[in-house]
N, C-alpha and C positions, 0 to 999 in steps of 0.2 A: 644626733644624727642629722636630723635638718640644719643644725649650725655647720655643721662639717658642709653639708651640702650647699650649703650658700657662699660658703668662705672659697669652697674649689669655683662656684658659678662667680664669682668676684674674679678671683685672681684669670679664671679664663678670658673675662671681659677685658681685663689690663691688658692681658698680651694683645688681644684682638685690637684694641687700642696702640699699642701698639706698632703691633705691624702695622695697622693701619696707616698711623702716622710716618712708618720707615717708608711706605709704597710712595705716599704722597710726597717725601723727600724727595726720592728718585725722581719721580715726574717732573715734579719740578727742577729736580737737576737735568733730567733729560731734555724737558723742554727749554730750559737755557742754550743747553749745545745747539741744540737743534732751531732754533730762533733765527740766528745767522746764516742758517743754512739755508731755512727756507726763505726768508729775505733776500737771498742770492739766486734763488729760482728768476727764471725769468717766467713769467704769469700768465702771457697768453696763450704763447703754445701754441704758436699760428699751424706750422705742421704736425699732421697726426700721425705721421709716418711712425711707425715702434723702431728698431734697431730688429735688422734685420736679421734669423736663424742662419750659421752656417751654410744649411742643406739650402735655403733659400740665395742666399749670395752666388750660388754655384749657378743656380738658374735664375739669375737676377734678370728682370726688365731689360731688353735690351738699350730703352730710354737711363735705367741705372746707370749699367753698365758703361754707358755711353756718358755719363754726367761723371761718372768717379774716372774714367780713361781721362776725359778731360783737366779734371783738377789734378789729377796726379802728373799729367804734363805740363803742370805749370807751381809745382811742390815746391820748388828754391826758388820763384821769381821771387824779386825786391819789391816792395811795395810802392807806387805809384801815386803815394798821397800827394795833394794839393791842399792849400790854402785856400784856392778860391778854383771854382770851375766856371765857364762861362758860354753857352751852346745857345740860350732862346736868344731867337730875333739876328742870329748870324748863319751867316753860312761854311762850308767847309773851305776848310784855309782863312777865313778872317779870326784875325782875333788872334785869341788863345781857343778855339773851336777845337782845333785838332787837339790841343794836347788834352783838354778837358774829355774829349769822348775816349782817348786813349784810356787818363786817368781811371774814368768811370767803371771801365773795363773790368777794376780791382773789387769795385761792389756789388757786381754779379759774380765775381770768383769767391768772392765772401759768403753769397746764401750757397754757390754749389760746394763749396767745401765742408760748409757746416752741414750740409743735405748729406755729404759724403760721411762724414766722421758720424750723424745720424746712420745712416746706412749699416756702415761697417765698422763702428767704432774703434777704426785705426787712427793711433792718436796722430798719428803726420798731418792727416788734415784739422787737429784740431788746432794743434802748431802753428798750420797756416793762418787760421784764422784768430788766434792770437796776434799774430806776427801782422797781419793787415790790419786788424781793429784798433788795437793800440795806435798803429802808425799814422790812421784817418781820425781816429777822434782827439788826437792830442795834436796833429797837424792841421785839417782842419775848419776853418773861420764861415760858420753861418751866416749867410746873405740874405736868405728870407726871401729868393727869388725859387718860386716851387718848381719853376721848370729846368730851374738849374741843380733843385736839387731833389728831383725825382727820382731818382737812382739809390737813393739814400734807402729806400725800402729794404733792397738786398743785405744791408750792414743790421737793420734793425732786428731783418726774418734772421740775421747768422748771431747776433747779440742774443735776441730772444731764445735758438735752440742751443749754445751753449754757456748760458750763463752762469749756471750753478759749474760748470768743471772748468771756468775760464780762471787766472791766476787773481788774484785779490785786485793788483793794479789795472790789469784790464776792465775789470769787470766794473771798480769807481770809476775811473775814468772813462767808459762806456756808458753809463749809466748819468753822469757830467753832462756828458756832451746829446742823450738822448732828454736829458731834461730842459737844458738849453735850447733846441733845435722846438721841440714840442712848447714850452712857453711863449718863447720867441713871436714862433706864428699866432699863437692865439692871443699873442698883444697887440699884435699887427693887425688882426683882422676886430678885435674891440674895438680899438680904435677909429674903426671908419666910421662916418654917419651911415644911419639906417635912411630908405632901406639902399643894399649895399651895390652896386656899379661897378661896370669896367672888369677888371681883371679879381675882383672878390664875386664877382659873381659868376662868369665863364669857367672854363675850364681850370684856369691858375688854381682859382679856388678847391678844385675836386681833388688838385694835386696836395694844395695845402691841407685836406681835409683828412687825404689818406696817411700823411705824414703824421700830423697832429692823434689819429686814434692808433698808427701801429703801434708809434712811442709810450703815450697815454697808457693801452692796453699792457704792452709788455713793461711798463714798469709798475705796472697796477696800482696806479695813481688815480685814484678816487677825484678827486679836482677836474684833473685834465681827461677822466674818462667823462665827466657830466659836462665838460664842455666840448667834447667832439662829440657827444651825441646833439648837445645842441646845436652846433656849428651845421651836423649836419641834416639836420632840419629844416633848420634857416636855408640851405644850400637847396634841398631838394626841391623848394617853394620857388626859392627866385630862378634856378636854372633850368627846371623840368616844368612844361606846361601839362593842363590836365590829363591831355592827349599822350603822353607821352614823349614829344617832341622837346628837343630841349634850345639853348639861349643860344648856343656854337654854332646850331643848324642855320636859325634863323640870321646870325652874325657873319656866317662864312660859307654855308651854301657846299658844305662839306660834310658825308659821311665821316670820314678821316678824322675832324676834331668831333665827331658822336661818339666815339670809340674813345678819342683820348679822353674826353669828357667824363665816361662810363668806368670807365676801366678802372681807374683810383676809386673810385664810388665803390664796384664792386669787392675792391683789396680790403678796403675799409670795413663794407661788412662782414666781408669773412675776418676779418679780426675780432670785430662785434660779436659776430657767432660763435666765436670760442668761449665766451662770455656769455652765453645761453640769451643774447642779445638778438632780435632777429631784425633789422634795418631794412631785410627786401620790401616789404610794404610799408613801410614805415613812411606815411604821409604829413608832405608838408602841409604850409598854410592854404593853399590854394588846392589841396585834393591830390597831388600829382605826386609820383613815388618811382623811386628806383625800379621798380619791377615795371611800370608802367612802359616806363621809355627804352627797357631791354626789350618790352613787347613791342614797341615801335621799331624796332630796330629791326627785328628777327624775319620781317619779310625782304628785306635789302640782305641782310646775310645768307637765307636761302635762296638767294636768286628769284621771288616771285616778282621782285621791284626793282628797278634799276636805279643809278643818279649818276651823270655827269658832274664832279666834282669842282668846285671854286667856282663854276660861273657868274656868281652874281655877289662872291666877297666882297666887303666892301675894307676889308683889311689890304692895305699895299702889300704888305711882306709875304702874301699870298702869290700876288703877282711877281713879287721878285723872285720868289723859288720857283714860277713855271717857266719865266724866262730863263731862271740860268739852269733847265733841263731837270731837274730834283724829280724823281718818280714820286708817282701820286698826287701830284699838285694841277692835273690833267686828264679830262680823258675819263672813263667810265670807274667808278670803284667798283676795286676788287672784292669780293664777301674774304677774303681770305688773310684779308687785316684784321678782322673781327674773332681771328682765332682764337688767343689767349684770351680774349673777354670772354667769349661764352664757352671757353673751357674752365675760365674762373667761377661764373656765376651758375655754371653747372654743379657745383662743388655747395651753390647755394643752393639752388631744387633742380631735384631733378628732370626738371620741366625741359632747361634748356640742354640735358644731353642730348639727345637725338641733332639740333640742329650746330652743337660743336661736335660731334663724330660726323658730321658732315662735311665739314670746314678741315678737320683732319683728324683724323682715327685714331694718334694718341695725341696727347696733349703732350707741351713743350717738355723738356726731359728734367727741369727743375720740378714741375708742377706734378709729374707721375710720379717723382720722390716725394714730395713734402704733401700731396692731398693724393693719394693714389686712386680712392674710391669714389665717383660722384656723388652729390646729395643725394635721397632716397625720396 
């Protein structure tokens, strides 16, 4: 009887063996399919927005609302890529000025259309943004000049929300063109002597910084995310004084480039933050931290502090855009440039709502789709 009973307690262990081994087949066959797929995720997930319920599209935002009216009237445009764009240091009409800001047009139509096909998962906008991304990153040619290609953010945030549903050929050659774009700058800026000068360390640099971690991030490249964090370290040291005061003020005598200065810093960390990264206090070599210099900033954006703008630039091209009449390059700044910054960095604490529901009660209509909830 006990033989009996160990021979059934035998053959039970085979089977269990077994299946075991048939589950772990599957697994593994599963996780093969599925390998591809999640390699085709795009990583950061800059926006948290879900896809929106039925019953909720019906009473959508009227900021929604107003972002999906938009891209849907502009559903069959042809795509307006360039080779090259060309906008810092010129003005309107020289150059290729105008067609570059025309161009550019295409990659703010890119994050709202993917914000759209987020929204309402109607595949026309995902179409579109196929139909634009392919056409910009196989057209095209990286300059390595950040202010010309600042714009480039839009293409990255509409790459990033539909990459896993984009066709195979989009999505390598988006993926091409965001690895080259992101390396690029980060060989460029190696390359300089320490410590770093001019245009690596102003503003240029905050734009190259925020290009370099959106890319980084959304192709969740381990490399190039350890070196935008270091970049911007480095950055926050040589451009933010302890005070908070940063290298543009002292340069240009300009709220206007605080804000530009800022602004990329802030995109950057909220990319960061998806990545359970938190950058706002994240201090450079000298003590001085992105948080610091939005706190500097916050009495001029609530109107406790005033500034007369460019008086004491020592950049010409300052003075060439007040002579040839360019608003804002004179004359009192307005707090009302500082909108989308502290409705961005709102989104990082909740410190600075109050003073952007000041500045304006909703935030930009891209930014109420893709982050809709401030920080807490």
């Amino acid at each position: 009887m006990a033989r009996k009973v160990r021979l059934m307690q035998s053959r039970t262990e085979i089977r269990r063996t077994q299946t075991w081994q048939q589950a772990c087949t599957l697994l593994l066959a599963g996780a093969a399919v599925l390998l591809p797929l999640r390699q085709a995720q795009a990583a950061m997930n800059f926006c948290a927005a879900p896809a929106l319920q039925t019953s909720e599209r019906t009473n959508a935002d009227p900021g929604v609302k107003a972002l999906v009216s938009n891209v849907l009237a502009h559903l069959n445009d042809p795509p307006h890529a360039l080779a090259k764009l060309h906008t810092e240091g010129t003005l309107p009409h020289e150059g290729i000025y105008d067609q570059s800001v025309e161009a550019e047009k295409d990659l703010d139509l890119l994050r709202d259309a993917a914000l759209a096909w987020r929204a309402t998962s109607d595949d026309r906008y995902l179409k579109l943004v196929d139909r634009l991304l392919y056409a910009w990153v196989t057209t095209y040619q990286p300059s390595f000049n950040p202010i010309d290609e600042t714009h480039f953010e839009g293409l990255i945030l509409a790459y990033d929300m539909t990459a896993s549903a984009l066709p195979v050929k989009t999505r390598n050659a988006s993926m091409a063109f965001l690895t080259k774009l992101a390396s690029g700058y980060i060989a460029q800026i190696d390359a300089q002597p320490r410590p770093l000068k001019g245009t690596f360390r102003n503003n240029w640099q905050s734009h190259r910084i925020k290009l370099i971690s959106m890319a980084a991030f959304t192709l969740d490249n381990r490399k190039m995310i350890n070196a935008a964090q270091r970049l911007f370290d480095e950055h926050i040291g040589d451009n933010i004084a302890p005070d908070g005061s940063t290298f543009d003020f002292g340069e240009r005598d300009a709220l206007h480039y605080v804000t530009y200065d800022l602004q990329p810093l802030v995109t950057a960390a909220l990319a960061a933050r998806r990545h359970n990264r938190n950058w706002l206090p994240e201090k450079g070599a000298n003590g001085a931290s992105l948080q610091a210099a939005l706190n500097w900033l916050t009495p001029y954006a609530d109107g406790s502090k005033t500034h007369e703008e460019f008086v004491h630039s020592n950049v010409p091209f300052d003075a060439k855009r007040r002579e040839a009449g360019l608003p804002g390059y004179s004359g009192q700044w307005d707090p009302k440039n500082a909108t989308e910054l502290f409705h961005l960095a709102a989104r990082l604490d909740g410190r600075y709502t109050p003073i952007a529901l000041q500045l304006a009660p909703t935030p930009p209509a891209w930014l109420a789709v893709c982050l809709p909830l401030p920080a807490r």
